[in-house]
Backbone of each chain as ProteinMPNN parsed JSONL, in Angstrom:
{"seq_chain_A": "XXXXXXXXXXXXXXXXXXXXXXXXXXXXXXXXXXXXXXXXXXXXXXXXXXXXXXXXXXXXXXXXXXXXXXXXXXXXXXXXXXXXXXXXXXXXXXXXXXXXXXXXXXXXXXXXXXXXXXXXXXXXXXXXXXXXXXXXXXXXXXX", "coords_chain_A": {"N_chain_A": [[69.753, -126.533, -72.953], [71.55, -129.074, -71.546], [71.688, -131.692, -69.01], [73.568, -133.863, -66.898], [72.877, -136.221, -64.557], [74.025, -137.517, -61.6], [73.452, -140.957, -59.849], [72.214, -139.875, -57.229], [71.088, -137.425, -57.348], [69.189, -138.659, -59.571], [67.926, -139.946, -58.017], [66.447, -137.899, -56.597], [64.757, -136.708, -58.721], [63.544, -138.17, -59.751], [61.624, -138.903, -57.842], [60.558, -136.699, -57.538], [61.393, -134.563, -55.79], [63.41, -132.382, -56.389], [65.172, -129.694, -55.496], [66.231, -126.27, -55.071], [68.865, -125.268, -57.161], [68.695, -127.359, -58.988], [65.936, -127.754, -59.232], [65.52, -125.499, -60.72], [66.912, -125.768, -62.687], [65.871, -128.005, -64.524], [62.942, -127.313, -65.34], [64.07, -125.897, -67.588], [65.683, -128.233, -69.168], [67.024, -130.949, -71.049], [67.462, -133.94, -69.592], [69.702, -136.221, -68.943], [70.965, -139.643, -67.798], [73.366, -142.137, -66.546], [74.563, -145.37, -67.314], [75.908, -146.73, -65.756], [75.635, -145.074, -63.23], [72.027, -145.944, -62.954], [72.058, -148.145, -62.971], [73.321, -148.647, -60.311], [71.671, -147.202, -58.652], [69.561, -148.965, -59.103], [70.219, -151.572, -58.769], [70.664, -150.423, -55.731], [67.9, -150.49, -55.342], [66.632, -153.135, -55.436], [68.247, -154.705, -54.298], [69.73, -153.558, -51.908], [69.815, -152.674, -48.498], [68.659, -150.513, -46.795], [70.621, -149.555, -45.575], [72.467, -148.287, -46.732], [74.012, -145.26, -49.355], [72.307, -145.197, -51.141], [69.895, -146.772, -51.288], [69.415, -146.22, -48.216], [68.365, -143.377, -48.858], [66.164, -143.847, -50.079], [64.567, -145.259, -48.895], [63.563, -143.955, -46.878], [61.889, -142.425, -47.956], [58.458, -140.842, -47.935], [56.172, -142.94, -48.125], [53.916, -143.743, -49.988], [55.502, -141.693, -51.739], [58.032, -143.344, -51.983], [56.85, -145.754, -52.882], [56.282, -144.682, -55.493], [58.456, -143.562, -57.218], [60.41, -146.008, -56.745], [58.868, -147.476, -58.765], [59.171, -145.721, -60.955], [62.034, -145.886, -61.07], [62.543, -148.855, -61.615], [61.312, -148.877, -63.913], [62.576, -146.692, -66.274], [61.553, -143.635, -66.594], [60.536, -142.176, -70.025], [61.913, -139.384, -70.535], [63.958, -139.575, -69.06], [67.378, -139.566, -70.269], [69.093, -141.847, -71.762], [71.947, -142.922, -73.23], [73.133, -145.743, -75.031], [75.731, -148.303, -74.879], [76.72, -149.234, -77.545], [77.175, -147.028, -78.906], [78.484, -145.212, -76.897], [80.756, -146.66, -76.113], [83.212, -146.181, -78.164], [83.078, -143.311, -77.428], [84.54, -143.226, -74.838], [86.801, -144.234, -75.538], [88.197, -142.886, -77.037], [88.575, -140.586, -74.966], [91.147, -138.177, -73.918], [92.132, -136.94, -71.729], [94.23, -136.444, -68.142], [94.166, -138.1, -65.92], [93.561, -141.596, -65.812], [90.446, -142.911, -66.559], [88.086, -144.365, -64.39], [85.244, -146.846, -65.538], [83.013, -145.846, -64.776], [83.16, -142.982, -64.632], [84.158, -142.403, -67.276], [81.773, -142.879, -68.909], [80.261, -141.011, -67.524], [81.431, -138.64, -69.095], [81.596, -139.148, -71.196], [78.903, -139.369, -72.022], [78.381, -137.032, -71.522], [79.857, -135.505, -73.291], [78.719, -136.021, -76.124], [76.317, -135.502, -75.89], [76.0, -132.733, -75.223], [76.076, -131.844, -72.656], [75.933, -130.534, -69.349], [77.591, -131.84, -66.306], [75.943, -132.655, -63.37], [76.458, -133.566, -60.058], [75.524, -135.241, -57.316], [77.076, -136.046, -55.706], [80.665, -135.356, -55.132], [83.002, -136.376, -57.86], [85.944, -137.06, -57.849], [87.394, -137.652, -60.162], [85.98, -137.607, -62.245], [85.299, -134.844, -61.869], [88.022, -133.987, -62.562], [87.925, -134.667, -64.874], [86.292, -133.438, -66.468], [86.957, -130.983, -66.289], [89.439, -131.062, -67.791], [88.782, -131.609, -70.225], [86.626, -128.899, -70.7], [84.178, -129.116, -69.984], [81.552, -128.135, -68.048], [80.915, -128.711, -64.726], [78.911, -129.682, -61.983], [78.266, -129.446, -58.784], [75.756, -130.485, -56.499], [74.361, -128.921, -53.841]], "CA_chain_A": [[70.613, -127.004, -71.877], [71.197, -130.849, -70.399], [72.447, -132.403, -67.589], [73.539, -135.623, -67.219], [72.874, -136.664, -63.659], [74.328, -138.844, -60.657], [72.133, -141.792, -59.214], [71.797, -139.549, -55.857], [70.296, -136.567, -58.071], [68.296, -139.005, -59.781], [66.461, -140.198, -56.796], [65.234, -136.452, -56.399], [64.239, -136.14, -60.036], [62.432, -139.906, -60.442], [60.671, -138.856, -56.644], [59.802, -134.909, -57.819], [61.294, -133.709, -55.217], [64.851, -131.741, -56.561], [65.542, -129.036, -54.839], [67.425, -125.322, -55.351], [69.877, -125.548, -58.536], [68.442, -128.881, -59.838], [64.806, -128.017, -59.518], [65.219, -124.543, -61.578], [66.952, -126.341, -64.119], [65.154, -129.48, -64.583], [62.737, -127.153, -65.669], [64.08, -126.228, -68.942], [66.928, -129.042, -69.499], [67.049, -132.306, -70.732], [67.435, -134.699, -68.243], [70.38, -137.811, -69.005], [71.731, -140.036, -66.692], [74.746, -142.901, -67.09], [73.944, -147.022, -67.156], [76.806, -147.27, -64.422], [74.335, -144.685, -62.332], [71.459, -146.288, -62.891], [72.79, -149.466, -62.491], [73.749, -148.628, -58.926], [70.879, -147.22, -58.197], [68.404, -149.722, -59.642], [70.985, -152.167, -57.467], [70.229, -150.295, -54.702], [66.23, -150.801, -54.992], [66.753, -154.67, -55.556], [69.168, -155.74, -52.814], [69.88, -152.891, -50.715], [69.693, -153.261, -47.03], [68.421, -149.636, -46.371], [71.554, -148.702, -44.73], [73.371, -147.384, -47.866], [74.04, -144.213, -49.148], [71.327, -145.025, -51.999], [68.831, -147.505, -50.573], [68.393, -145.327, -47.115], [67.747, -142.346, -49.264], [64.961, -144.704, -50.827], [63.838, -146.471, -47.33], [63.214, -142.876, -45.713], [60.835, -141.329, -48.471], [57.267, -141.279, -47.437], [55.577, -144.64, -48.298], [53.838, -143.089, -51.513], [56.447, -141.064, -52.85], [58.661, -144.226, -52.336], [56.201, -146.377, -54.69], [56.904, -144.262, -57.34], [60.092, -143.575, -57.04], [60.819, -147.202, -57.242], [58.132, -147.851, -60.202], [60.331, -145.038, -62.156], [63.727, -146.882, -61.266], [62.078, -150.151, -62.376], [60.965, -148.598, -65.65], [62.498, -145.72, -66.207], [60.567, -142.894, -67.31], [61.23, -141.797, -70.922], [62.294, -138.081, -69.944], [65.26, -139.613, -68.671], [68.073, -139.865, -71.633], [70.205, -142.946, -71.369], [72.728, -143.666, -74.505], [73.773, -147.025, -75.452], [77.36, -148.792, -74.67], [77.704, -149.102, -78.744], [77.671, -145.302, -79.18], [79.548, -144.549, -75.968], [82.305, -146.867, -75.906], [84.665, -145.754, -79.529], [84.168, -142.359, -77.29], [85.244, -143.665, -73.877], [88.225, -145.116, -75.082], [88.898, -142.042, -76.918], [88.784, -139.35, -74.31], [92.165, -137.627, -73.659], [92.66, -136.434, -70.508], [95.499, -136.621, -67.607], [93.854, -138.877, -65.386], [92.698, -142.33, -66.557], [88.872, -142.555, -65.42], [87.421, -146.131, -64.537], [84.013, -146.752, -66.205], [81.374, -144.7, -64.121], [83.521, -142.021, -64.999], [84.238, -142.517, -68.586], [80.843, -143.151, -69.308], [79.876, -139.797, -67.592], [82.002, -138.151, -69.31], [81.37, -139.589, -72.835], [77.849, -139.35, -72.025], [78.156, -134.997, -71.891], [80.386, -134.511, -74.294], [77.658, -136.4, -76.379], [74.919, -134.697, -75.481], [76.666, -131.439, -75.031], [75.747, -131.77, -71.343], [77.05, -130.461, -67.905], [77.274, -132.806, -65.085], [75.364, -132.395, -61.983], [76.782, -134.534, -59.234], [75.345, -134.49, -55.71], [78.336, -136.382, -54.549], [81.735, -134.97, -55.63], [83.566, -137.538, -57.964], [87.016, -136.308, -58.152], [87.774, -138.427, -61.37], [84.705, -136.735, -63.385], [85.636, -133.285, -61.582], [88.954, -133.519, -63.567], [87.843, -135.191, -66.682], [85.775, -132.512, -66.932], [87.936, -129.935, -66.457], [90.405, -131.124, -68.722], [87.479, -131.453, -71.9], [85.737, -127.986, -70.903], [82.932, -129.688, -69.791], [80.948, -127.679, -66.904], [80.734, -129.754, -63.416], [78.48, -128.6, -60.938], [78.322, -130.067, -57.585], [74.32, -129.857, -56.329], [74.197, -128.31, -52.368]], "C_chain_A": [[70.308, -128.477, -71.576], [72.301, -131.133, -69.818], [72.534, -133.763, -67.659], [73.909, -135.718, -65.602], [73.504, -137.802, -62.955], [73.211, -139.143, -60.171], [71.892, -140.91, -57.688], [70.887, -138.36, -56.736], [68.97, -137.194, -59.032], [67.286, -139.696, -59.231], [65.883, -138.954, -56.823], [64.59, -136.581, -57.622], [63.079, -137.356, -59.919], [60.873, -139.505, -58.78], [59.791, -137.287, -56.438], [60.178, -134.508, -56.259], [63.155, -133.079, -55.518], [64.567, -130.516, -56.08], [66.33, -127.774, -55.29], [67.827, -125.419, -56.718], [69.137, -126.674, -59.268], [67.179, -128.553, -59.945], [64.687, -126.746, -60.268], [65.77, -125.508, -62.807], [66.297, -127.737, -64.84], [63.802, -128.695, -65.415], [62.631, -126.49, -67.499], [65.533, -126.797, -69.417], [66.161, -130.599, -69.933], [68.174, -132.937, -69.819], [68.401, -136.439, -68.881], [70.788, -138.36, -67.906], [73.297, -141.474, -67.43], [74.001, -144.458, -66.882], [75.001, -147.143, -66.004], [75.434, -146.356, -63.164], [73.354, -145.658, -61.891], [71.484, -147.314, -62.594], [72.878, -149.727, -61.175], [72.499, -148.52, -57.914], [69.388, -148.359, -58.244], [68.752, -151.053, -58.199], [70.762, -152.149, -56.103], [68.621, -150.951, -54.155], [66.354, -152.355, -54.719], [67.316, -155.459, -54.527], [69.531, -154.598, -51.611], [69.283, -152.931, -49.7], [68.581, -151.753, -46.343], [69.435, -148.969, -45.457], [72.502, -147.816, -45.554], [73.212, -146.058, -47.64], [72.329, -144.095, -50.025], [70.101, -145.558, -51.615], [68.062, -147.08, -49.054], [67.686, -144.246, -47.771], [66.128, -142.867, -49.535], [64.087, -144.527, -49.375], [63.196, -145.535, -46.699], [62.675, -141.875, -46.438], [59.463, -141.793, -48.167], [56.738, -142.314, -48.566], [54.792, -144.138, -49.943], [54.663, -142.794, -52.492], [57.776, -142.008, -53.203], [58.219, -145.625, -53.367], [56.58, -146.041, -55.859], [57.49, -143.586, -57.756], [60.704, -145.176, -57.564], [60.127, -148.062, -58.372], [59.018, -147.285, -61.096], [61.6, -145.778, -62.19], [63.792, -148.115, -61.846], [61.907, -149.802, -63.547], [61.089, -147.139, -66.0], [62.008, -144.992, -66.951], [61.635, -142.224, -68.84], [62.142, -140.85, -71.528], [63.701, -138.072, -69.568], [66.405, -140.115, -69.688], [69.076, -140.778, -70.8], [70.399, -143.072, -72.492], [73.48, -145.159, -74.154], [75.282, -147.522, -75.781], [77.829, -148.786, -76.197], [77.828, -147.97, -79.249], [78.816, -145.126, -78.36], [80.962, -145.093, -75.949], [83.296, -146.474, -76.422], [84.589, -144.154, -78.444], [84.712, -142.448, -75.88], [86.204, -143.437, -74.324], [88.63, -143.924, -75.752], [88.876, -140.643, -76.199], [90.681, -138.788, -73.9], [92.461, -136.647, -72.52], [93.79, -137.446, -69.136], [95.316, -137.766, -66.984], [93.281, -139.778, -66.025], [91.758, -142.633, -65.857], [88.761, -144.128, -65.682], [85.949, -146.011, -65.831], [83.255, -146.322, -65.874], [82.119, -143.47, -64.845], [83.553, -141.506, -66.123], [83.231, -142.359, -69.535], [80.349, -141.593, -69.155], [80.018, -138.923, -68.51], [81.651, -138.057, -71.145], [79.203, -138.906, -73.109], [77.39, -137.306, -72.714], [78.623, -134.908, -72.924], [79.195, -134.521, -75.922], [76.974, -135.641, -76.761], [75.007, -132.915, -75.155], [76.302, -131.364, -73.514], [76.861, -131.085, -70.106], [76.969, -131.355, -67.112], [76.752, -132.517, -64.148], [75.284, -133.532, -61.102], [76.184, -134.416, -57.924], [76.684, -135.061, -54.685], [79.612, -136.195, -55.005], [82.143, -135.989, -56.242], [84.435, -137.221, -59.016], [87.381, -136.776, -59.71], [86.725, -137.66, -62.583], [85.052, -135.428, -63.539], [86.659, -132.986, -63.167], [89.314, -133.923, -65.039], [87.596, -133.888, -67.007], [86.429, -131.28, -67.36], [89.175, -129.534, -67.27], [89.813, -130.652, -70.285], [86.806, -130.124, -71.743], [84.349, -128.496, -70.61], [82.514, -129.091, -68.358], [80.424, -129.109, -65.755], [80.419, -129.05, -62.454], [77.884, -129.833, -59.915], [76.819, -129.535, -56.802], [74.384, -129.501, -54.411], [73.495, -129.035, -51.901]], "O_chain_A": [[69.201, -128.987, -71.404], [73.489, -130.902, -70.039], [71.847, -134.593, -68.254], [75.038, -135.375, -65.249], [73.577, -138.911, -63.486], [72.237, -138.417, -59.971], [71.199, -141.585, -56.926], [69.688, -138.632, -56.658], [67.961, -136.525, -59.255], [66.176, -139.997, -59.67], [64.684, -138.93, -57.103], [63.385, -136.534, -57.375], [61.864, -137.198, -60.034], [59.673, -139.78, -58.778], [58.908, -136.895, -55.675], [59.254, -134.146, -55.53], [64.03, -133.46, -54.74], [63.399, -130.211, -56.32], [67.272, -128.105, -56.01], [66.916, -125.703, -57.495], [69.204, -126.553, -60.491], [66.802, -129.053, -61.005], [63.522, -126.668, -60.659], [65.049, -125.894, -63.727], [66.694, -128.141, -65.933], [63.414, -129.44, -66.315], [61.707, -126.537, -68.312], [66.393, -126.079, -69.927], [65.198, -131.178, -69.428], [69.298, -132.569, -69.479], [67.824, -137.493, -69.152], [71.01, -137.621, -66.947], [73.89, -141.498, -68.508], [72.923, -144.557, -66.297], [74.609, -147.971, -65.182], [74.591, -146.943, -62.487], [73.484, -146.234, -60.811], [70.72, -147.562, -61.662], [72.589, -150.844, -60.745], [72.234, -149.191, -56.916], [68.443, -148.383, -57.456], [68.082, -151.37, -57.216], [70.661, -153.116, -55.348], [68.283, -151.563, -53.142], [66.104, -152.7, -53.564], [66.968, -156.537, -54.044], [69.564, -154.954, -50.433], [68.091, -153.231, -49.777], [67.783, -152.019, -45.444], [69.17, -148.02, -44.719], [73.148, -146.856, -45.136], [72.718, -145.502, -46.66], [71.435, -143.296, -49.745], [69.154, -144.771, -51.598], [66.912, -147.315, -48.682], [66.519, -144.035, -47.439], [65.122, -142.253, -49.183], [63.182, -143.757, -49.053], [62.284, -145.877, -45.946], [62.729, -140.701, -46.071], [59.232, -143.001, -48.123], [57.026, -142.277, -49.762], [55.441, -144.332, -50.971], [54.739, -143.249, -53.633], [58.491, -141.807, -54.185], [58.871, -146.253, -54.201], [57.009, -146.633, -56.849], [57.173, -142.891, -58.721], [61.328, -145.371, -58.607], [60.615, -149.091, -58.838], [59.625, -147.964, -61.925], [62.121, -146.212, -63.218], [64.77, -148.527, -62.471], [62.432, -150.527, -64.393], [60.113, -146.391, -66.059], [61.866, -145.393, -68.107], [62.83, -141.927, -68.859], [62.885, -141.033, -72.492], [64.487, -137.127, -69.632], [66.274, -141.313, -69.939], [69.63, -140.609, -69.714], [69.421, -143.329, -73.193], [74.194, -145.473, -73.201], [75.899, -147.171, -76.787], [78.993, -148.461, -76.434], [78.667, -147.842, -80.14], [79.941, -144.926, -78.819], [82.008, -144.453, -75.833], [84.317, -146.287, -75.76], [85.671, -143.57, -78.384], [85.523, -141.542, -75.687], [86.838, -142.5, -73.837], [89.65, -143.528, -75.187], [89.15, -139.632, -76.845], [91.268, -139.784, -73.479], [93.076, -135.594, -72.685], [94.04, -138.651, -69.156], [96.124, -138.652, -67.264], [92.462, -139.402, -66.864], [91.889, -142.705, -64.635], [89.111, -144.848, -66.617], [85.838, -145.198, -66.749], [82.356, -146.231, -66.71], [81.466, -142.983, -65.769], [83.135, -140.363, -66.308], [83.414, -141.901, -70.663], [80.068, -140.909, -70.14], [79.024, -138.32, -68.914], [81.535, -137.132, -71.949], [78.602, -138.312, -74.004], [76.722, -136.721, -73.567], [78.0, -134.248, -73.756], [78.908, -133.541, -76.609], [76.96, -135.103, -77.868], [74.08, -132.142, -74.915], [76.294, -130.153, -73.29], [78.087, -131.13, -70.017], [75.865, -131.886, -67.235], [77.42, -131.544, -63.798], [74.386, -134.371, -61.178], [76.382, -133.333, -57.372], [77.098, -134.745, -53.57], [79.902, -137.276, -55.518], [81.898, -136.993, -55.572], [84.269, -137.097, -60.23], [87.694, -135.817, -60.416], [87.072, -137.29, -63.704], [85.165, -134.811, -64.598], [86.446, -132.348, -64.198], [90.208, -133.745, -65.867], [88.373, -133.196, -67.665], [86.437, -130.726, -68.459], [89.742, -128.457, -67.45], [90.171, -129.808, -71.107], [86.178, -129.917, -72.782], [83.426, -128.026, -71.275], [83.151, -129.565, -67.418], [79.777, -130.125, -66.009], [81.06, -128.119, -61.967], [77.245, -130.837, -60.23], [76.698, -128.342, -56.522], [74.507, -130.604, -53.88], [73.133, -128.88, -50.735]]}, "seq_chain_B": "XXXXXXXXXXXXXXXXXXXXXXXXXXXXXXXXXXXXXXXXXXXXXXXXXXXXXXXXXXXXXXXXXXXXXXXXXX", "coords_chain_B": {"N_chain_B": [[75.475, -121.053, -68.256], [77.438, -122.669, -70.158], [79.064, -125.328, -71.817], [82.627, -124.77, -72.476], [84.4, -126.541, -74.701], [87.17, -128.359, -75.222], [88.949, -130.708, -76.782], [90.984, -133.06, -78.609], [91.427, -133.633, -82.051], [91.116, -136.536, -82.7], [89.38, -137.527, -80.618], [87.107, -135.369, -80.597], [86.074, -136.035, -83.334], [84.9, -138.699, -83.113], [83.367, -137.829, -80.906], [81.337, -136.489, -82.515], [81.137, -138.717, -84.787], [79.476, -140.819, -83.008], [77.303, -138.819, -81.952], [75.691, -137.959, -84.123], [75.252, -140.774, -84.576], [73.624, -141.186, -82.467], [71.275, -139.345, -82.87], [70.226, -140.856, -85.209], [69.203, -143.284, -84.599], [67.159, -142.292, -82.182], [68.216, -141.934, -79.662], [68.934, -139.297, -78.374], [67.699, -137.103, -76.773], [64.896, -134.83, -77.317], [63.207, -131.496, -76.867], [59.894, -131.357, -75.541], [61.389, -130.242, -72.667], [60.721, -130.059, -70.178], [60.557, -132.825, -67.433], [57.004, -135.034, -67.435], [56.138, -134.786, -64.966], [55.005, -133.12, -62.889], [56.782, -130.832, -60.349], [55.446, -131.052, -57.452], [53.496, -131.458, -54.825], [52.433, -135.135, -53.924], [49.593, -134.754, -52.627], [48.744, -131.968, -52.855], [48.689, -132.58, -56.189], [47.262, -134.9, -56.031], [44.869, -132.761, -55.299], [44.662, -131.192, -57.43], [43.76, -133.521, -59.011], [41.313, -134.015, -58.451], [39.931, -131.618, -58.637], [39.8, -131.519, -61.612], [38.783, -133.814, -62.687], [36.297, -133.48, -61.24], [35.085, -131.479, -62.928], [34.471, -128.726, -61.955], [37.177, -127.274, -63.176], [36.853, -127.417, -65.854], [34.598, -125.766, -65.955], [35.365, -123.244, -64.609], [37.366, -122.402, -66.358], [35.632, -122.111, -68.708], [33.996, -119.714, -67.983], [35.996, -117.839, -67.614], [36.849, -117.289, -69.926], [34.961, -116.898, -71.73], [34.006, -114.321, -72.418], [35.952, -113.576, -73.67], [38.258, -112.841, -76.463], [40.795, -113.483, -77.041], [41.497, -115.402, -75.135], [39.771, -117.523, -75.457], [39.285, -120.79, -76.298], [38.523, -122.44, -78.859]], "CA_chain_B": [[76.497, -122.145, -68.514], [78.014, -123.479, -71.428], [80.69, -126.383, -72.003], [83.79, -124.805, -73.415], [84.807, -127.619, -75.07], [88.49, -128.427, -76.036], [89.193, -131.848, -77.624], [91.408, -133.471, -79.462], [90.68, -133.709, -83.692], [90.458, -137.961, -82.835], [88.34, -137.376, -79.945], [85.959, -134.466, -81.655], [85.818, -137.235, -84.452], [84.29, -140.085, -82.432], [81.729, -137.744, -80.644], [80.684, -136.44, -83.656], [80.23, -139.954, -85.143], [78.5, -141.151, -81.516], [76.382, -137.919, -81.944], [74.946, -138.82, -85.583], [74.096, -142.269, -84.664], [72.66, -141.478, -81.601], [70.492, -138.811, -83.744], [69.683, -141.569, -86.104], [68.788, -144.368, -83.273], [66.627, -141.65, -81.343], [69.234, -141.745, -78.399], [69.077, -138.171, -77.866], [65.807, -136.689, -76.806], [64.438, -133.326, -77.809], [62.558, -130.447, -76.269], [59.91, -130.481, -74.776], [62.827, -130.334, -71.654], [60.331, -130.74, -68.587], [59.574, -133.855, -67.175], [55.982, -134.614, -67.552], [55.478, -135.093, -63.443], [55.111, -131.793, -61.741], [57.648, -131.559, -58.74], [54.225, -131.194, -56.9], [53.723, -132.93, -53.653], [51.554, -135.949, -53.658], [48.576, -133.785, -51.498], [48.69, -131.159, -54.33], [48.506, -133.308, -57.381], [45.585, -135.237, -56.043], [43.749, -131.774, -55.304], [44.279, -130.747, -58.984], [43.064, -134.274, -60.306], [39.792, -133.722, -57.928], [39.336, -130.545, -59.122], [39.729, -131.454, -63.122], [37.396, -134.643, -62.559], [34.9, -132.723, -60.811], [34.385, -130.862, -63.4], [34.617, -127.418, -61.759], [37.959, -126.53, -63.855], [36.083, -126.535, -66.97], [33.312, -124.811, -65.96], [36.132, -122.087, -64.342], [38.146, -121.486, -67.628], [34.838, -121.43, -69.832], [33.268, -118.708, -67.334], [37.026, -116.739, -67.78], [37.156, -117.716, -71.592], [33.88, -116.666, -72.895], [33.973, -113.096, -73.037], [37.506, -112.447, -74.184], [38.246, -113.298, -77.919], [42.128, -114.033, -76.829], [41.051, -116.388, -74.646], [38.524, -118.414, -76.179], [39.564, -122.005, -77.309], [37.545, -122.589, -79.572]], "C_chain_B": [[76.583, -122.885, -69.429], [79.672, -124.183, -71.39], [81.528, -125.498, -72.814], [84.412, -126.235, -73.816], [86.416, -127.683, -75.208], [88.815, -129.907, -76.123], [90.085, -132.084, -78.609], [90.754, -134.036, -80.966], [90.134, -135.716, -83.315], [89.145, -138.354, -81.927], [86.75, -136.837, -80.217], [85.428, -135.484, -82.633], [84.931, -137.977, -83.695], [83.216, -139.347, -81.534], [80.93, -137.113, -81.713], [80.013, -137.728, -84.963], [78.5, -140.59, -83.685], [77.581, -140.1, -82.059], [75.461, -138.351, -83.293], [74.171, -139.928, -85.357], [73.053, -142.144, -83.549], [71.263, -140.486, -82.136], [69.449, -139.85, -84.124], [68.73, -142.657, -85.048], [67.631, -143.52, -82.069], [66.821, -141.844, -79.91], [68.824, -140.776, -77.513], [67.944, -137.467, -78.077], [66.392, -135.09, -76.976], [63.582, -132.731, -77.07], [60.874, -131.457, -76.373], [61.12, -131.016, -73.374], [62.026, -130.814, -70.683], [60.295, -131.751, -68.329], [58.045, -133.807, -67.048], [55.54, -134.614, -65.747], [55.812, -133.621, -62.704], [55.948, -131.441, -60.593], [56.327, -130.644, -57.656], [54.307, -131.831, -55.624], [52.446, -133.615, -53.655], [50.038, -135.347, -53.151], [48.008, -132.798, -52.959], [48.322, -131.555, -55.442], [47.015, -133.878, -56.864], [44.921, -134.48, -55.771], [43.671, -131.733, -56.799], [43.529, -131.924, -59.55], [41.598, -134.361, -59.779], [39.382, -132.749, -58.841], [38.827, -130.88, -60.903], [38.874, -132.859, -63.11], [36.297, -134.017, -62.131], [33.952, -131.797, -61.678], [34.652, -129.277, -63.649], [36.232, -126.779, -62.791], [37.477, -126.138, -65.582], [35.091, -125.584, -66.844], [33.883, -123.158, -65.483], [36.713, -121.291, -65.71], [37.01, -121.505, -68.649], [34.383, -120.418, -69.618], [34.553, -116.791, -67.691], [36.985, -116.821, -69.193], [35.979, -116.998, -72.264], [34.056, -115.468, -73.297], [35.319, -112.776, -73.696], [37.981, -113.213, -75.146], [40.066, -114.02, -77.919], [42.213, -115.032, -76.25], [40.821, -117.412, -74.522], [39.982, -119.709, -76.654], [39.246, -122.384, -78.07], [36.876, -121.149, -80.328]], "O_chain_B": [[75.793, -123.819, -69.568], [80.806, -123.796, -71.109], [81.159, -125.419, -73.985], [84.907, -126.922, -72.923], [86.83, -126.531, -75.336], [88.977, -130.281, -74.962], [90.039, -131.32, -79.573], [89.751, -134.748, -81.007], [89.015, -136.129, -83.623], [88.221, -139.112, -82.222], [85.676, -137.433, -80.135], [84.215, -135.69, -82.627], [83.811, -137.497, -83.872], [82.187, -139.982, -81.3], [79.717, -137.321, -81.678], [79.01, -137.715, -85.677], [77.271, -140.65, -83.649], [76.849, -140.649, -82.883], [74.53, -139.149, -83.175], [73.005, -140.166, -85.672], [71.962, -142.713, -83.535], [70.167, -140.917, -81.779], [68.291, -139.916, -83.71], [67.508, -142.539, -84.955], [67.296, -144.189, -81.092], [65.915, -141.913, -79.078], [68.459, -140.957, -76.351], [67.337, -137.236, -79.122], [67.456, -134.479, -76.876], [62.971, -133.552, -76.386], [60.772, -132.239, -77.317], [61.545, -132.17, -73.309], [62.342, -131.891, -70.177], [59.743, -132.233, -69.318], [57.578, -132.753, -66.617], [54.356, -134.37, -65.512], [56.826, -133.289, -62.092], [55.531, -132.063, -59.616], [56.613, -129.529, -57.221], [55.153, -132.693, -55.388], [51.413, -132.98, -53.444], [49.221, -136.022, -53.777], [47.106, -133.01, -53.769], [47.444, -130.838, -55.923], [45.919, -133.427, -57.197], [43.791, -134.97, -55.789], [42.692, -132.201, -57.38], [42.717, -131.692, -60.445], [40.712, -134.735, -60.548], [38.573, -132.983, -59.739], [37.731, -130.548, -61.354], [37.986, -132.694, -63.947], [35.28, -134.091, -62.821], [32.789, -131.437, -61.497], [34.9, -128.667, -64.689], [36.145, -125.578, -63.046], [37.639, -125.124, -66.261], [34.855, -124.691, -67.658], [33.274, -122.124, -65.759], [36.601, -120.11, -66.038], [37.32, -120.865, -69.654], [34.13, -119.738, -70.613], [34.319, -115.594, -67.857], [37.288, -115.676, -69.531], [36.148, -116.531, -73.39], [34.277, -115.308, -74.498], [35.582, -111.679, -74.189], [38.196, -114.381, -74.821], [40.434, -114.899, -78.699], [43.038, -115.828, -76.699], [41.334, -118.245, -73.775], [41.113, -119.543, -77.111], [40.077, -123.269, -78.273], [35.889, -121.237, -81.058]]}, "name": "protein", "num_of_chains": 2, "seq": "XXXXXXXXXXXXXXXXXXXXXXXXXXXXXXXXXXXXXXXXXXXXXXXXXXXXXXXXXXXXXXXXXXXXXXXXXXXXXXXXXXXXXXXXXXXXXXXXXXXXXXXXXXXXXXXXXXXXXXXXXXXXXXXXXXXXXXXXXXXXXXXXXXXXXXXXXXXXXXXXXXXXXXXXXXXXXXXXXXXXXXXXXXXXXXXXXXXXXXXXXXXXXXXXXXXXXXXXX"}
């Protein structure tokens, strides 16, 4: 089994603390995420104000577990599968579904089919929902 | 849970190339699946690395280890 994570699911994972659904499977899955994700989130560590959705999550983990949390986002740990824009893009551009997805989406999307992955979003993102749903690709929304 | 897939033959094509190279390029990681960091809490983890510096965890699993031939490491 693998998952290919959103940057709010990969704050739990990079900070050990996932939760319910994500922390049974985390145990036997690999673990991808997206460069738009990470991107956002890395973003967040660097300039965020602490009022975000991503940078409070950060700002309001205990002072330890936020060290290294933000050591992993700085360098992320190897555990975490990230593919490369010259694999993903020939299948971006060819995905075939109804809706056309921007690039967080596309990428997700390219990223599972990939990797044979499901998605595990903690924040709904209707555009992925119905990629997914179009390709057969399992989308699970984390509680 | 498993992806039903359904794809188009040009689509299928292009992740099946993508898939290959990322093979070849060691893209796509392999088992073991866990992460190596325990989801542990901070408190916890530094008891266990007391304990396995101190000593006392070897001296626990050689005391359980010796008599039983399944056991044994060595």
């Amino acid at each position: 089994m693998s998952l290919v994570v959103d940057d709010h699911a990969l704050i739990d994972l990079l900070a050990d603390m996932q939760t319910g659904w994500l922390r049974s499977e985390v145990e036997h899955s690999i673990i991808y995420t997206t460069a738009a994700w990470y991107f956002r989130l890395a973003n967040a560590v660097q300039h965020g104000t602490g009022n975000g959705a991503l940078s409070g999550r950060i700002s309001r983990l205990e002072p330890e577990v936020r060290e290294l949390t933000v050591r992993r986002i700085k360098d992320l740990p190897e555990w975490i599968g990230l593919i490369g824009p010259r694999l993903l893009v020939p299948v971006m551009a060819a995905l075939d579904i109804r809706h056309r997805p921007n690039g967080l989406a596309a990428e997700a999307l390219a990223v599972a089919l990939l990797t044979n992955s499901l998605i595990a979003v903690s924040v709904d993102a209707p555009l992925i929902r119905a990629g997914a749903h179009d390709l057969g690709i399992e989308y699970h929304e984390l509680g | 849970m498993a992806n039903q897939l359904k794809l188009s033959p040009e689509l299928s094509e292009a992740v099946e190339r993508a898939r290959a190279a990322a093979e070849q390029s060691g893209e796509l990681l392999v088992p073991p699946y866990a992460p190596p960091a325990l989801p542990l809490p901070p408190e916890a983890k530094a008891a266990l690395a007391d304990w396995v510096a101190s000593g006392d965890y070897d001296r626990v699993v050689a005391e359980l280890t010796a008599d039983d031939p399944d056991l044994a490491t060595q």
